[in-house]
C-alpha positions as a Python dict, from the first residue, in 0.01 Angstrom:
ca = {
    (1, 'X'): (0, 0, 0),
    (2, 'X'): (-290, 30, -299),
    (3, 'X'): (-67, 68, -633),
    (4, 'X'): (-156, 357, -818),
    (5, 'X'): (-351, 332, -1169),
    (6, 'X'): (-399, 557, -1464),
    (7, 'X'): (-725, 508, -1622),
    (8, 'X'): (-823, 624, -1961),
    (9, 'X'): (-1173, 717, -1974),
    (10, 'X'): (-1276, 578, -2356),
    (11, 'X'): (-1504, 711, -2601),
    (12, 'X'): (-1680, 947, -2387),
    (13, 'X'): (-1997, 905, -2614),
    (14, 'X'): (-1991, 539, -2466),
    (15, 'X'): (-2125, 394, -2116),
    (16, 'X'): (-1715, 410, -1991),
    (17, 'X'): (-1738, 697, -1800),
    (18, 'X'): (-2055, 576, -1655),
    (19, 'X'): (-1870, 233, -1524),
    (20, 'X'): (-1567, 482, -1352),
    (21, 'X'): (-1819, 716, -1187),
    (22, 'X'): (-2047, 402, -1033),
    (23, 'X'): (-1806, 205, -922),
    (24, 'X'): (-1540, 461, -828),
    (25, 'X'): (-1569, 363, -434),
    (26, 'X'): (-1525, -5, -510),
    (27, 'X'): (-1254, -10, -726),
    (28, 'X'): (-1062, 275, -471),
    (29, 'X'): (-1065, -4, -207),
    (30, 'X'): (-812, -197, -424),
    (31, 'X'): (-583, 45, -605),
    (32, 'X'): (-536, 405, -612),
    (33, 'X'): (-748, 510, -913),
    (34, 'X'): (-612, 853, -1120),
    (35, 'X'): (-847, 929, -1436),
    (36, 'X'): (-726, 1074, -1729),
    (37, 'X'): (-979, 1356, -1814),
    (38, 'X'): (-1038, 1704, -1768),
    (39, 'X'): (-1235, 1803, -1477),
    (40, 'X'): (-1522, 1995, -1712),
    (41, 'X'): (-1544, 1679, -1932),
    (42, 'X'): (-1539, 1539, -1645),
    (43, 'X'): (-1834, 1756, -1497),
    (44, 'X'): (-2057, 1754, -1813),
    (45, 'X'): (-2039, 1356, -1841),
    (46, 'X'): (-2197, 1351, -1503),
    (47, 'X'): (-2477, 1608, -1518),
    (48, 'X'): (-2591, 1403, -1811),
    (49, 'X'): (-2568, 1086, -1602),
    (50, 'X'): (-2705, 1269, -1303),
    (51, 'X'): (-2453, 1095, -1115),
    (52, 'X'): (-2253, 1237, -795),
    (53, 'X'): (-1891, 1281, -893),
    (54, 'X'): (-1722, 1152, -594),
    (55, 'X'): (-1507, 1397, -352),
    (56, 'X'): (-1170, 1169, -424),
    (57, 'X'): (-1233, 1140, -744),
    (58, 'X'): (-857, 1237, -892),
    (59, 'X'): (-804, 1383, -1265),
    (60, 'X'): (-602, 1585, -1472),
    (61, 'X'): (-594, 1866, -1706),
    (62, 'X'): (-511, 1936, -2038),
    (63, 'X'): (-618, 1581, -2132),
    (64, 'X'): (-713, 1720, -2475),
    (65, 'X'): (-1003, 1969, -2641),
    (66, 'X'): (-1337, 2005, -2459),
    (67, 'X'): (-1631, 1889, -2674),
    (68, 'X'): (-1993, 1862, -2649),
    (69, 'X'): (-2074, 1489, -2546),
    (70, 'X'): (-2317, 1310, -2764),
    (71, 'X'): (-2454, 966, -2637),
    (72, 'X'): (-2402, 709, -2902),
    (73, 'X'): (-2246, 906, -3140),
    (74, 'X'): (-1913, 803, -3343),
    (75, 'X'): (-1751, 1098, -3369),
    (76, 'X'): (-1391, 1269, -3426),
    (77, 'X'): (-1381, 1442, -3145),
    (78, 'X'): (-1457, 1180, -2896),
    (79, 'X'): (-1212, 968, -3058),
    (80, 'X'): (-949, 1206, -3022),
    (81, 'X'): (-1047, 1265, -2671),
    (82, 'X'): (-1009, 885, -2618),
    (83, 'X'): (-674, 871, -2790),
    (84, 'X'): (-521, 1125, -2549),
    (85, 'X'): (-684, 975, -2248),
    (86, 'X'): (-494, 662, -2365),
    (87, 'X'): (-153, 841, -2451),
    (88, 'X'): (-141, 1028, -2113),
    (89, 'X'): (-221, 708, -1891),
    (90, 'X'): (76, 573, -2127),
    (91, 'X'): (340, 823, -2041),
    (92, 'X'): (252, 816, -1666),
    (93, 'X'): (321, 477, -1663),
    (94, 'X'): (665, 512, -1905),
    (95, 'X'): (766, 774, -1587),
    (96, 'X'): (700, 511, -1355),
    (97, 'X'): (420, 782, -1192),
    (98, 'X'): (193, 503, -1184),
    (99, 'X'): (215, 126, -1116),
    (100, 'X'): (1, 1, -1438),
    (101, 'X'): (-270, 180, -1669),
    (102, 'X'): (-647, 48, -1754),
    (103, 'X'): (-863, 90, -1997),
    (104, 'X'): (-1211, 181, -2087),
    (105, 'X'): (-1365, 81, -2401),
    (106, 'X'): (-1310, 331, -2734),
    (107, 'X'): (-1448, 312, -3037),
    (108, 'X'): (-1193, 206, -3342),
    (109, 'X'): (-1374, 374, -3640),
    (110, 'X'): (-1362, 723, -3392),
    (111, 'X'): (-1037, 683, -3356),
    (112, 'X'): (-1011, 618, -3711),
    (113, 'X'): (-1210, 931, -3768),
    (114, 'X'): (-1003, 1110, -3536),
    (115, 'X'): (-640, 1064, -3775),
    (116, 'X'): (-540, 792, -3551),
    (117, 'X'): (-365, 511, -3732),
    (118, 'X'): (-394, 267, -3425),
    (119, 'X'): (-677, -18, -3431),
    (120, 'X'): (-675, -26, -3099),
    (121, 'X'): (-518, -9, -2776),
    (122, 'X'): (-302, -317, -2838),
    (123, 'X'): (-192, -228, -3192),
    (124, 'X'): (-75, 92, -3011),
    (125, 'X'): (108, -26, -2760),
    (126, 'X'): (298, -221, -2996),
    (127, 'X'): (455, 30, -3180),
    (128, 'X'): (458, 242, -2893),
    (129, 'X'): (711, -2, -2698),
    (130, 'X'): (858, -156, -2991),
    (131, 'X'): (709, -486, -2865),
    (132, 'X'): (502, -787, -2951),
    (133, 'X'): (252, -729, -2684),
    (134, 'X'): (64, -1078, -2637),
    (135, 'X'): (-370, -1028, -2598),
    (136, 'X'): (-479, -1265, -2311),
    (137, 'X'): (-835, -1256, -2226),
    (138, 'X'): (-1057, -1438, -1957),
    (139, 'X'): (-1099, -1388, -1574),
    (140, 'X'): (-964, -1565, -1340),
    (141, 'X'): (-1149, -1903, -1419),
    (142, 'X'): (-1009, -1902, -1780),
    (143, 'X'): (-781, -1705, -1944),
    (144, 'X'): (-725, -1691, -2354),
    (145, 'X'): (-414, -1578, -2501),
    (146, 'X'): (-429, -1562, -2901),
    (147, 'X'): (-177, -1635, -3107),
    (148, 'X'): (-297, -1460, -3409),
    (149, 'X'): (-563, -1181, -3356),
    (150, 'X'): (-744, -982, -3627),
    (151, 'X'): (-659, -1130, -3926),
    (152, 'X'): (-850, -1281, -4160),
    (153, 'X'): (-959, -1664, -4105),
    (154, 'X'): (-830, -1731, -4471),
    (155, 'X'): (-456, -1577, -4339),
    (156, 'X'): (-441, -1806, -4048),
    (157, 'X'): (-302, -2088, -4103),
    (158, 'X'): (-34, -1935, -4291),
    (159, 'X'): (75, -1776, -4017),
    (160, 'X'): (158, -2052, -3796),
    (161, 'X'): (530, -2055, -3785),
    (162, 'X'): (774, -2246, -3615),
    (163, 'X'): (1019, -1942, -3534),
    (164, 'X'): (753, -1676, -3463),
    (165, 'X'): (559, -1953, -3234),
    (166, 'X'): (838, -2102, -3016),
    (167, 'X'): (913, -1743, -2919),
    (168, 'X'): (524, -1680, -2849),
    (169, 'X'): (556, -1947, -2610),
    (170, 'X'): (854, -1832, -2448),
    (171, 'X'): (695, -1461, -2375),
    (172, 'X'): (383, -1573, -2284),
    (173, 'X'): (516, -1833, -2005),
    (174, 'X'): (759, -1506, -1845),
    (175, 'X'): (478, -1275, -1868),
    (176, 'X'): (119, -1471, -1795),
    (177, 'X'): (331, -1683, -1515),
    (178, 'X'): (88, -1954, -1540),
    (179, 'X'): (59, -2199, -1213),
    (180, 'X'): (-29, -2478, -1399),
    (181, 'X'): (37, -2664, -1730),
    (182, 'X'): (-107, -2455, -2047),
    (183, 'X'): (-367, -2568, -2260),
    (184, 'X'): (-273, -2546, -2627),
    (185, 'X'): (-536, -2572, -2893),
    (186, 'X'): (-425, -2734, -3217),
    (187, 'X'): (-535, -2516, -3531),
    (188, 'X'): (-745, -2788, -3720),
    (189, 'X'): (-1042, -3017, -3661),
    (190, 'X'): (-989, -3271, -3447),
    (191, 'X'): (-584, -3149, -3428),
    (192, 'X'): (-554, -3237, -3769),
    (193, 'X'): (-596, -3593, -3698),
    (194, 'X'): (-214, -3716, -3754),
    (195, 'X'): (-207, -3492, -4083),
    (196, 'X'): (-559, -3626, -4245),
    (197, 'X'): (-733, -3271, -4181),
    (198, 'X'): (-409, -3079, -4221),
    (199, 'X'): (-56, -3044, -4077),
    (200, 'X'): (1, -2724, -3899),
    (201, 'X'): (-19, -2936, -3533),
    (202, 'X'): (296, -3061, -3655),
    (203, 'X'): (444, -2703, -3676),
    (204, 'X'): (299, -2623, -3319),
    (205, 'X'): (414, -2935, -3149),
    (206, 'X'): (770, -2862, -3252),
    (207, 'X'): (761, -2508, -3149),
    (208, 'X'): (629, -2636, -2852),
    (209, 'X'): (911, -2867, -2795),
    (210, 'X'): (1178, -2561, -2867),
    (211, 'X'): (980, -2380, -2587),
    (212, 'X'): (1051, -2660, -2345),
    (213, 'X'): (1386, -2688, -2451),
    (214, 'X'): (1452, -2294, -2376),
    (215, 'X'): (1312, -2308, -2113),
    (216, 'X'): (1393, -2600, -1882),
    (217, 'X'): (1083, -2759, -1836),
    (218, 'X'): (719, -2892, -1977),
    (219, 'X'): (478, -2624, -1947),
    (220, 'X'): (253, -2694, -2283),
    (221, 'X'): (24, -2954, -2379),
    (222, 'X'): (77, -3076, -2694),
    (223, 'X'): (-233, -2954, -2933),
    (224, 'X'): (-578, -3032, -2776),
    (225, 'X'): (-842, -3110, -3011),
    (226, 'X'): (-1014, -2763, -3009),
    (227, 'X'): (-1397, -2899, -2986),
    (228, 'X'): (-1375, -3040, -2687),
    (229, 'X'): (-1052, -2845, -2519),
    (230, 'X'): (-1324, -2600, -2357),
    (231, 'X'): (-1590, -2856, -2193),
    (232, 'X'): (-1573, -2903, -1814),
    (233, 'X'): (-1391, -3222, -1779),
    (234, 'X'): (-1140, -3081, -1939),
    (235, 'X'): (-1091, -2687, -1834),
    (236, 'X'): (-1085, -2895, -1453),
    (237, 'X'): (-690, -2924, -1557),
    (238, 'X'): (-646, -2604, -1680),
    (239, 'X'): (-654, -2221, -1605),
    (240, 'X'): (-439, -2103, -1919),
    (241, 'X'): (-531, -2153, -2283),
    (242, 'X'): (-366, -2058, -2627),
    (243, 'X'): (-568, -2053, -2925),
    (244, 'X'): (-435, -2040, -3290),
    (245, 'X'): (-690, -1773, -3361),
    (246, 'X'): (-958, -1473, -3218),
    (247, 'X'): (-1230, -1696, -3226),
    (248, 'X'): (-1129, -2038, -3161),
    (249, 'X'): (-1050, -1879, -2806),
    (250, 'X'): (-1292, -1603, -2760),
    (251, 'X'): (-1633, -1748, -2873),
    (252, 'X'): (-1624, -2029, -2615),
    (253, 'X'): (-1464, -1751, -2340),
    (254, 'X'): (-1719, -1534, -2384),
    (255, 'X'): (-1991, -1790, -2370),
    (256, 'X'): (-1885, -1867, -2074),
    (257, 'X'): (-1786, -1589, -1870),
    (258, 'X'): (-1867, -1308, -2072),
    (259, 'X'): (-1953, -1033, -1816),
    (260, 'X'): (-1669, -1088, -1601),
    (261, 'X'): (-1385, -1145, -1842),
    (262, 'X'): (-1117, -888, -1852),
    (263, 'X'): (-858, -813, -2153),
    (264, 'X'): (-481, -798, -2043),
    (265, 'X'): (-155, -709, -2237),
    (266, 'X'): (128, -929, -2152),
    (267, 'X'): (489, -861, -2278),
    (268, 'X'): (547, -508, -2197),
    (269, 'X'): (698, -311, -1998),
    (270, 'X'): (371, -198, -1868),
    (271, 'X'): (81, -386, -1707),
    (272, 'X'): (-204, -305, -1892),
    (273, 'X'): (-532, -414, -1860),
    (274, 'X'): (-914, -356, -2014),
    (275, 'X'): (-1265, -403, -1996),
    (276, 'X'): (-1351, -732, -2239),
    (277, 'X'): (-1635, -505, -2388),
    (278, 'X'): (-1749, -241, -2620),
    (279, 'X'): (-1882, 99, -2643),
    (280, 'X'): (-2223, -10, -2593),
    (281, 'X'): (-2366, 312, -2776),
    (282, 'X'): (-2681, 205, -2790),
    (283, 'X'): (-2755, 189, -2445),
    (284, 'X'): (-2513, 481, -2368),
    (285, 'X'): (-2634, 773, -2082),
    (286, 'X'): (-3002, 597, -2077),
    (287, 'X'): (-3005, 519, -1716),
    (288, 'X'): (-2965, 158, -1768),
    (289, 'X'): (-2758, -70, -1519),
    (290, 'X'): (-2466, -159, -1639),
    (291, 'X'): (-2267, -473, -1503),
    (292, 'X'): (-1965, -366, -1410),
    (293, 'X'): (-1781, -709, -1272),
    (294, 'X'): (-1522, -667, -1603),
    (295, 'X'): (-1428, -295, -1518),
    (296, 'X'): (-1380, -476, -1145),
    (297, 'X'): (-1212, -729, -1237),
    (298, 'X'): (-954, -538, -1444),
    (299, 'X'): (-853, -348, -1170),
    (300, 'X'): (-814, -631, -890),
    (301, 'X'): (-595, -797, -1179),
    (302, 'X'): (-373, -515, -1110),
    (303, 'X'): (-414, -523, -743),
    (304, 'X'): (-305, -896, -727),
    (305, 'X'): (-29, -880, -1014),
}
């Protein structure tokens, strides 16, 4: 039996509702899509796509205000359209009317625009479950969890602590349910080289070691030099990585599998997952072909999980 999905349609003035109209009959072949959006947004997004809405194509009403779609545009009203696409996927799944919600891309500064307080969907859904949701991205080649996220690079190494790590380690193992042995990435070149270029791998190794203590068993490496943790000899050995910070992890993810990689939120009580990609404005209702193998994969992450 095909689980049953909420999707949140985005920024509306974005290429999301595009991706959910094209590849509608692919995705239905894998879960049971429902879309959160009115059926006259719903009708007006694809007159201006001239695209077919198809005949199975489930939604709801009273999503939030109707408003004139403008391609490209950040605007208040799309954000707040995007916000309550998000919230309503949200309380389906809290009711347990749906097995897991994904999500198409918004745009932060409409939602900012909008009054919402949220910087995105993750920093929502931590305050919304009272939970330190953990942001793994990849596909399923690679997959990056982060251990800090959007901070600033001059907060980061501050941030690594013992206390605050062991338990990120702990969470992430019960909730990613890696098969194999995780790569960790130390925080400093070359891993700090025993304490020359800094000593932070000292604080991860023995937050590491609580982790394996707590839970029974070796399932980190200690900290990989981070240069070299991502060439091909190497990722052979792994499927799981867990960088320091965003883009220790996430500029060598996306250079490598950038179209198909997905965006997942462990450690909630909700499967959640999203497109690894933006708005894309600028190419947004102008009959280009989008690739859709992220908004794919999201939903057979689902499927499998």
């Amino acid at each position: 039996m095909k689980k049953k999905v909420a999707i949140s349609v985005g920024d509306l003035n974005g290429i999301g509702i595009q991706l959910a109209l094209e590849n509608h009959h692919t995705i239905a072949k894998v879960v049971e899509p429902l879309y959160c959006i009115d059926r006259a947004m719903l009708e007006q997004a694809a007159q201006k796509l001239s695209l077919p809405i198809p005949a199975d194509f489930q939604t709801l009403e009273n999503i939030a205000p109707y408003f004139e779609i403008k391609a490209g545009t950040v605007s208040a009203s799309s954000g707040a359209y995007a916000y309550a696409s998000f919230a309503k996927a949200v309380e389906l799944a809290r009711q347990n009317k749906v097995a897991a919600i994904s999500t198409l891309p918004i745009h932060k500064k409409a939602w900012e625009l909008a009054g919402v307080t949220y910087k995105g969907h993750t920093d929502a859904l931590r305050a919304m479950f009272d939970a330190k949701a953990i942001m793994m991205l990849g596909s399923p080649k690679m997959y990056v969890a982060l251990f800090t996220e959007h901070i600033p690079l001059k907060d980061v190494a501050a941030s690594i602590d013992e206390k605050k790590l062991t338990q990120f380690f702990i969470d992430f193992y019960h909730t990613a349910k890696p098969a194999k042995q995780v790569a960790v990435l130390g925080l400093n070149p070359h891993a700090g080289d025993d304490g020359v270029l800094g000593d932070e791998e000292t604080i991860i190794q023995k937050a590491i070691d609580n982790a394996h203590v707590i839970l029974g068993k070796e399932i980190f490496t200690s900290p990989l030099v981070p240069d070299v943790a991502f060439t091909p000899r190497v990722r052979a050995h792994y499927t799981h990585y867990i960088a320091m910070y965003h883009d220790q992890g996430l500029a060598p993810l996306k250079a490598l599998y950038f179209d198909e990689g997905i965006n997942v939120s462990l450690n909630l009580p909700i499967l959640r997952t999203s497109v690894d990609h933006g708005t894309a404005f600028d190419i947004a209702y102008s009959g280009t072909i989008l690739s859709a193998l992220s908004y794919i994969n999201a939903l057979k992450y689902i499927a499998e999980h």
